[in-house]
C-alpha positions in Angstrom: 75.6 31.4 27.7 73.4 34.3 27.7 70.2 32.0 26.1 70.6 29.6 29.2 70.3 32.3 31.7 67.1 33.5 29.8 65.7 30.0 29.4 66.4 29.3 32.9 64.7 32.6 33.5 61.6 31.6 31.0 61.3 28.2 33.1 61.5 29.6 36.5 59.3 32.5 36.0 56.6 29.5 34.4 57.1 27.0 37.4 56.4 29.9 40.0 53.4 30.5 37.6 52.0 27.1 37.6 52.7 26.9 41.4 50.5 29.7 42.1 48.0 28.3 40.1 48.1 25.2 41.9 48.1 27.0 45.0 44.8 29.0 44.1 42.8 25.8 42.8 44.0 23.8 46.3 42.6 27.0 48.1 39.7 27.0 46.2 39.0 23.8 46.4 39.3 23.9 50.4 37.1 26.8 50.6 34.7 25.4 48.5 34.4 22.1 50.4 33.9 24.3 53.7 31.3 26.7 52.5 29.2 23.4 50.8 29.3 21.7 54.2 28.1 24.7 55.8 25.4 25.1 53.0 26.9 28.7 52.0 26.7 27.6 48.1 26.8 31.6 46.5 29.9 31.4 48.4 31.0 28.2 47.0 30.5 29.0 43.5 32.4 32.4 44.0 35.3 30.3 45.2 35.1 27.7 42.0 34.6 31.3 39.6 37.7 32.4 40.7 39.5 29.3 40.8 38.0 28.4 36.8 39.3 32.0 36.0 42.7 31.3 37.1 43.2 28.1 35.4 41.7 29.6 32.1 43.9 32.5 32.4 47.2 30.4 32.6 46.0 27.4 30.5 48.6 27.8 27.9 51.6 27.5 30.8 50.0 24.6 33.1 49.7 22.1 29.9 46.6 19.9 28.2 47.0 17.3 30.8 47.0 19.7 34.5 44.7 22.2 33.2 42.3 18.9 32.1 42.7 17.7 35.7 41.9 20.9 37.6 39.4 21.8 35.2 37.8 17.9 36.3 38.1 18.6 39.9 36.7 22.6 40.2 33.8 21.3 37.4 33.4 18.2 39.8 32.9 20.2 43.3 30.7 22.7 40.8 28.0 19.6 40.4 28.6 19.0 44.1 27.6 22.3 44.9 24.6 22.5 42.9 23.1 19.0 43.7 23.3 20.0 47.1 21.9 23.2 46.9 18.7 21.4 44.7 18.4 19.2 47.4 18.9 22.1 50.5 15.9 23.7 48.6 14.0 20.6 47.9 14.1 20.1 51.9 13.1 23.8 52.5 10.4 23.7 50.5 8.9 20.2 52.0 9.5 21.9 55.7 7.4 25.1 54.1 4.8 23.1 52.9 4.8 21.4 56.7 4.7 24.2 58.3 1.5 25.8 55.9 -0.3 22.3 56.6 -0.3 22.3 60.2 -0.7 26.5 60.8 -3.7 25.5 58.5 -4.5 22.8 60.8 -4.3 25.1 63.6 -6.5 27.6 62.3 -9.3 25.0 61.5 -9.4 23.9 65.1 -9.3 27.7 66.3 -12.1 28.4 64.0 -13.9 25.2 65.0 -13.5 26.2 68.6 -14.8 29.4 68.3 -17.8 28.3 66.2 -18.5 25.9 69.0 -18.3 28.8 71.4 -20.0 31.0 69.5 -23.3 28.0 69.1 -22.8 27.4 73.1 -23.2 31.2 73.8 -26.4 31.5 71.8 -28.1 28.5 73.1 -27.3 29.9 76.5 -28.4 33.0 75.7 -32.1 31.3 74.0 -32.6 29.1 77.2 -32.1 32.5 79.2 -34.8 34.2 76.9 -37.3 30.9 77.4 -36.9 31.4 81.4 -37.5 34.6 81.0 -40.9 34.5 78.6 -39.3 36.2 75.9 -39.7 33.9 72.5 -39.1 36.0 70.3 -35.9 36.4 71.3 -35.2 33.3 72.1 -36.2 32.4 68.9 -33.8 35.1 67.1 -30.7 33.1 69.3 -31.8 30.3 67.5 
């Protein structure tokens, strides 16, 4: 009689083990989902670690096939999270890229305006030199 009680002990004891342990993976598995959709994938990854940890740490009570299954889903969501991130940098990088073009752009037609300006000013300043007789430094404008 005294073995039941201690068995019964034994199997309640392991079922409120592998119930947290469900209940951690879920939660990590919900915040993981979140923080990918919100592109916060340091944070994602930290919620996988701890979820991985806890399934490792009580692999012996949740069984081959459970621990096989959340193992599947928390390695699953892990690929999620760094595909996305691959592609999150991918983007950031094209939009860099963009953004060097055209402030490139924008300083070629700044330069070419002020080169323009600057030929317009000393071909002013030459035909004022002409009008007034003074060649040379009309010339030098040149």
């Amino acid at each position: 009689m005294n073995y039941e009680l201690y068995i019964d002990e034994v199997i309640r004891k392991r079922t409120v083990q592998v119930n947290y342990t469900m209940a951690i993976v879920k939660d990590a598995l919900e915040k993981a989902q979140q923080a990918l959709n919100n592109e916060q994938f340091d944070q994602a990854r930290q919620s996988l670690r701890r979820a991985f940890s806890m399934v490792e740490k009580n692999k012996m009570l949740l069984g081959d096939t459970i621990y096989s299954d959340y193992t599947a889903q928390l390695t699953n969501l892990e690929q999620k999270v760094n595909e996305a991130q691959q592609i999150s940098q991918q983007q950031a990088e094209i939009e860099r890229q963009e953004n060097a073009d055209a402030m490139a752009g924008q300083i070629r037609q700044t330069m070419d305006s002020q080169r323009a300006q600057a030929v317009a000013d000393y071909m002013d300043r030459a035909f004022a030199f002409q009008k007034e007789q003074r060649y040379e430094e009309a010339l030098g404008q040149l």
